[in-house]
C-alpha positions as CSV (number, residue, x, y, z in Angstrom):
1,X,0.0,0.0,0.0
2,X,1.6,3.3,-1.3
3,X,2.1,6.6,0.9
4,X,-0.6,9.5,-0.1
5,X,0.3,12.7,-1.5
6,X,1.6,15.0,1.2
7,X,1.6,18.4,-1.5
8,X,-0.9,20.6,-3.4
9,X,-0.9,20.1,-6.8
10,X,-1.7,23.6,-8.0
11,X,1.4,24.7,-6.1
12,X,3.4,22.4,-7.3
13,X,2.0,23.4,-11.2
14,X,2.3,27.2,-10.1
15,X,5.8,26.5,-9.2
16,X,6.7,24.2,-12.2
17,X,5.6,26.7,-14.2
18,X,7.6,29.6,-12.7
19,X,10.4,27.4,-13.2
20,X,9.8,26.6,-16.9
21,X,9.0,30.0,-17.6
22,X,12.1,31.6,-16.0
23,X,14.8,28.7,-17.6
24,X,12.3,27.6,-21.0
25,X,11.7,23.8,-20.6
26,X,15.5,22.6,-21.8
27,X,17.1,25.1,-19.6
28,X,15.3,23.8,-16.5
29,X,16.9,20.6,-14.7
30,X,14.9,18.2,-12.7
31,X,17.3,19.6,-9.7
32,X,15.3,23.2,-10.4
33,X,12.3,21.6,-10.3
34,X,13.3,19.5,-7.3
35,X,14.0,23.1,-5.5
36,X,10.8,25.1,-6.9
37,X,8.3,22.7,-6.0
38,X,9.7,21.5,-2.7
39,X,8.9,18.0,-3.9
40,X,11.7,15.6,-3.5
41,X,13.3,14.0,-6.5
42,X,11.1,10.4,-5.9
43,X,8.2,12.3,-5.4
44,X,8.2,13.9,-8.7
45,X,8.8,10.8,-10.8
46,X,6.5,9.3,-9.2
47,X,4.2,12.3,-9.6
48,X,4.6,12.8,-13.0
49,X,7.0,9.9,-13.9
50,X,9.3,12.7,-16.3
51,X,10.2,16.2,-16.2
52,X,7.8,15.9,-20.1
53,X,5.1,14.8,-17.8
54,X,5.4,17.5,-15.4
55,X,5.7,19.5,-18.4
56,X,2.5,18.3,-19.7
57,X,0.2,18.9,-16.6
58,X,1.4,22.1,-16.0
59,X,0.9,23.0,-19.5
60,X,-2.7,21.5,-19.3
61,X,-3.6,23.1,-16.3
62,X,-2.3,26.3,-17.1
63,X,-4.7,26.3,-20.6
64,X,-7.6,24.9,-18.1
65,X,-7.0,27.2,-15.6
66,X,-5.9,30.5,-17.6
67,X,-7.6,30.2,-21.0
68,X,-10.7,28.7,-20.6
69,X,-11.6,30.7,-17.9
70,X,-11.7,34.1,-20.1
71,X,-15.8,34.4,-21.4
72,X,-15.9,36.6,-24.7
73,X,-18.4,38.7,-23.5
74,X,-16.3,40.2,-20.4
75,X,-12.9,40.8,-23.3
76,X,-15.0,43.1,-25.4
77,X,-16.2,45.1,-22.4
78,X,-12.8,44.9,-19.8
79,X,-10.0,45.4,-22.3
80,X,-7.8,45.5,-19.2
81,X,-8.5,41.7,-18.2
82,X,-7.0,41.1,-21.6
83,X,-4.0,43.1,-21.1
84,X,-3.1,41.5,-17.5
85,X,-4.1,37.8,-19.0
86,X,-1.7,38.6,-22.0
87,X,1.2,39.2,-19.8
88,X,1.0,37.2,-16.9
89,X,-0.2,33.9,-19.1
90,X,1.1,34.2,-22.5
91,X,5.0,32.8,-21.4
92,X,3.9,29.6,-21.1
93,X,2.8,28.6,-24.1
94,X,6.0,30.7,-25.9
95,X,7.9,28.4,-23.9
96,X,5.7,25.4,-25.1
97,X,5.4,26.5,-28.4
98,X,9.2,27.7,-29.1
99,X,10.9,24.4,-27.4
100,X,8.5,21.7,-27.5
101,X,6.2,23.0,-30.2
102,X,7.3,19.3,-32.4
103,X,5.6,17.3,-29.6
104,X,2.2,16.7,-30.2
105,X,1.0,16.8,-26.8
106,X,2.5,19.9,-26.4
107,X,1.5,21.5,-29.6
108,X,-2.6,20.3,-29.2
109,X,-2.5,22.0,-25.8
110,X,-0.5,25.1,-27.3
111,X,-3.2,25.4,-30.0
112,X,-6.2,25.0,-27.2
113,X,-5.1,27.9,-25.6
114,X,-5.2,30.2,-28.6
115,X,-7.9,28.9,-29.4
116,X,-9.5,30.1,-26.5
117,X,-7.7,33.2,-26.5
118,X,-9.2,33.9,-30.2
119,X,-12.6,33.0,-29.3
120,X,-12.3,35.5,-26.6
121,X,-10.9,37.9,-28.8
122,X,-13.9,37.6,-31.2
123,X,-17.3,38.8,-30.4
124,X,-16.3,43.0,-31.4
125,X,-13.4,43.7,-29.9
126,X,-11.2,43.0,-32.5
127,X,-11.7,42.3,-36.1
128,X,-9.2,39.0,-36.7
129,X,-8.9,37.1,-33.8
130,X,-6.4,34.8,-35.0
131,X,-4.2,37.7,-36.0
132,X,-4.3,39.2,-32.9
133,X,-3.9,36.4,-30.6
134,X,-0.9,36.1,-32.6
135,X,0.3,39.7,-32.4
136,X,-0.3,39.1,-28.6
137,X,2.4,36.4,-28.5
138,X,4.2,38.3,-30.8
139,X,4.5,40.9,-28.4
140,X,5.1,38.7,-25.2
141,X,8.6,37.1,-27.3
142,X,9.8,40.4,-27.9
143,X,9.0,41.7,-24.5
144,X,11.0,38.5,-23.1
145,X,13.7,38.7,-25.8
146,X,14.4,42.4,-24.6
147,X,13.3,43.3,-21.3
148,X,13.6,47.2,-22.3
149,X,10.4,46.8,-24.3
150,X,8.1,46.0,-21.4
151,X,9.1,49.4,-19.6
152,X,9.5,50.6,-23.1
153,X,13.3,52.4,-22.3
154,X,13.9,53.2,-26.0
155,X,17.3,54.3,-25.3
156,X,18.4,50.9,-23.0
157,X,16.7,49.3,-26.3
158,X,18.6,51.0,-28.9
159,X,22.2,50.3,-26.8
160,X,21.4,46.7,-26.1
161,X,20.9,46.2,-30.1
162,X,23.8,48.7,-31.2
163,X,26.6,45.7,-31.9
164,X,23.6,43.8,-34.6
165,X,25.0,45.3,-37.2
166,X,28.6,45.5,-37.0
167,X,28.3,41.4,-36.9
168,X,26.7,41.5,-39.5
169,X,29.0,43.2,-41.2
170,X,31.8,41.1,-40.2
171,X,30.0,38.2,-41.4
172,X,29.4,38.9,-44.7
């Protein structure tokens, strides 16, 4: 007879997710995940047998939790709740998208969440859903590419991508 689970799931997600987000899912190591869930190394595979299967649930219960949960009706009349659900839940599925975006799992649950996201999008308050949602991720990468761009510091922008074409240059 096994042991019960002696954690909270949706911490442990919340956490996995914090982690994937802040390393992207090849940069985080099961010891990271070890140390941002709290869960000991056993524990986790026996969890969610891989650091892909932790992968997987959090994914999925991010889109359940994040995406679903966003009626159309309140996006065409609180433009704000789509502004603070772009930033905070968007990185996610760039991580998903950009590093495991070949794994069908992955990419289904990727697609779901736009999916929702356009659907959201649709009903007046914008005119092409599907363009938008992706001008919305659009925007996240860049913002994560360049951290200037969310506090939108021009000048830090402009010196941080000042040596682009010099190596370009060199290179051809």
């Amino acid at each position: 007879m096994g042991r019960t689970r002696e954690f909270v799931e949706d911490e442990v997600l919340a956490a996995a997710a914090a982690a994937f987000v802040a390393g992207g899912y090849e940069g985080t190591s099961i010891d990271e995940l070890v140390t941002a869930t709290g869960l000991h190394r056993g524990s986790l595979y026996k969890a969610y047998a891989s650091k892909r299967g932790l992968f997987l649930i959090t994914l999925q219960r991010h889109v359940q939790t994040h995406f679903t949960g966003l009626p159309a009706s309140q996006v065409g009349r609180r433009p704000s709740r789509v502004a603070e659900f772009t930033s905070a839940h968007l990185d996610l599925l760039l991580v998903a998208a950009l590093e495991r975006g070949q794994d069908v799992q992955v990419a289904a649950l990727v697609r779901l969440g736009l999916g929702h996201l356009e659907r959201a999008l649709a009903p007046g308050a914008d005119p092409d859903p599907p363009a938008r949602a992706v001008q919305m991720m659009g925007e996240r990468l860049y913002a994560r590419l360049i951290p200037a761009a969310e506090t939108g510091d021009i000048a830090s922008m402009t010196e941080e991508l000042s040596w682009r074409p010099s190596i370009l240059q060199t290179t051809i």
